[in-house]
C-alpha positions as CSV (number, residue, x, y, z in Angstrom):
1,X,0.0,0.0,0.0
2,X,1.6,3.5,-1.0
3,X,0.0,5.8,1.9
4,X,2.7,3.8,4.1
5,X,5.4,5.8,3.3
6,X,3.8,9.2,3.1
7,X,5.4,11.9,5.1
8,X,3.3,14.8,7.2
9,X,3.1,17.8,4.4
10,X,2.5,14.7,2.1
11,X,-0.6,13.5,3.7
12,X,-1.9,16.6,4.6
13,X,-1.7,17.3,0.9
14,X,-3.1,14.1,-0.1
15,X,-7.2,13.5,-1.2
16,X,-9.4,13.3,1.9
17,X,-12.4,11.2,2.5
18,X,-15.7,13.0,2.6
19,X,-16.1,11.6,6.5
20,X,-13.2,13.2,7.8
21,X,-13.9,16.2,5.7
22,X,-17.3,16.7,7.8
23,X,-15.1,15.9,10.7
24,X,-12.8,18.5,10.2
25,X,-15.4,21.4,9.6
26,X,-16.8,20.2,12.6
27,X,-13.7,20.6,14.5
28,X,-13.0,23.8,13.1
29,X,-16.4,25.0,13.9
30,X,-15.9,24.0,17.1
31,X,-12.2,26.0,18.0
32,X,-14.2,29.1,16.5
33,X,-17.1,28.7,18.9
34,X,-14.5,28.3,21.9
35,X,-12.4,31.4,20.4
36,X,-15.6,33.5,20.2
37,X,-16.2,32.7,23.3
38,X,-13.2,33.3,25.3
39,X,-12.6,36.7,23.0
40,X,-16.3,37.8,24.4
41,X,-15.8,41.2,26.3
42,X,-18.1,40.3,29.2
43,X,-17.1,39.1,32.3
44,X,-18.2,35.3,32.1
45,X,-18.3,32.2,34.4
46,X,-15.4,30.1,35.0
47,X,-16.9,26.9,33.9
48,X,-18.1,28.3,30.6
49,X,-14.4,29.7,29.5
50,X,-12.8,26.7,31.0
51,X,-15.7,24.9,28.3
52,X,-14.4,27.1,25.9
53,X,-10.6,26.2,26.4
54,X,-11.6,22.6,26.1
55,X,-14.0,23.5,22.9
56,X,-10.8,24.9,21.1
57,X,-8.2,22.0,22.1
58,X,-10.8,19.4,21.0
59,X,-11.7,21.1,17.9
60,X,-7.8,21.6,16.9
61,X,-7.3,17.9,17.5
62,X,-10.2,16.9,15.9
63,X,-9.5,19.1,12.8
64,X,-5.5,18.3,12.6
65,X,-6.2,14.2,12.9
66,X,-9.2,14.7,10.2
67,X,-7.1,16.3,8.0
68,X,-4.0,13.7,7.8
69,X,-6.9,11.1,7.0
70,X,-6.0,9.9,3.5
71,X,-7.6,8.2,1.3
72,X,-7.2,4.2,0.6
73,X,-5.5,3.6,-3.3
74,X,-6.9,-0.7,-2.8
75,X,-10.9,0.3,-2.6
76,X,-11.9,2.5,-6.2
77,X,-14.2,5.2,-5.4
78,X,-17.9,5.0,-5.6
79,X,-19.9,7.0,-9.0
80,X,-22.0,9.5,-7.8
């Protein structure tokens, strides 16, 4: 199987599936909800901007790990 010897900037480069794609808008989605969040200029509980702190580490993983997802060369790819 080629993806084996792909490096980082390779895979990140390379064709992802359409699950992790949704995956990483998700992700995304979710660091800019926990960035609006803690950027808010009112005075806010500690829980929510602690929630916020985790919302963006989650997101960032979720959207990094998404996007070194590469698609498999041994299954062909579906018509639509």
């Amino acid at each position: 199987m080629k993806n084996n010897n792909l490096n980082v900037v390779e895979r990140a480069l390379a064709p992802t599936p359409k699950w992790f794609k949704i995956l990483r808008t998700v992700g995304i989605a979710m660091a800019s909800v926990g960035g609006v969040v803690l950027a808010s200029p009112v005075a806010l509980p500690v829980g929510l901007v602690s929630a916020a702190g985790y919302l963006i580490l989650g997101g960032s993983i979720i959207s990094v790990v998404s996007q070194t997802a590469v698609k498999s060369e041994e299954t062909p790819e579906p018509k639509e």
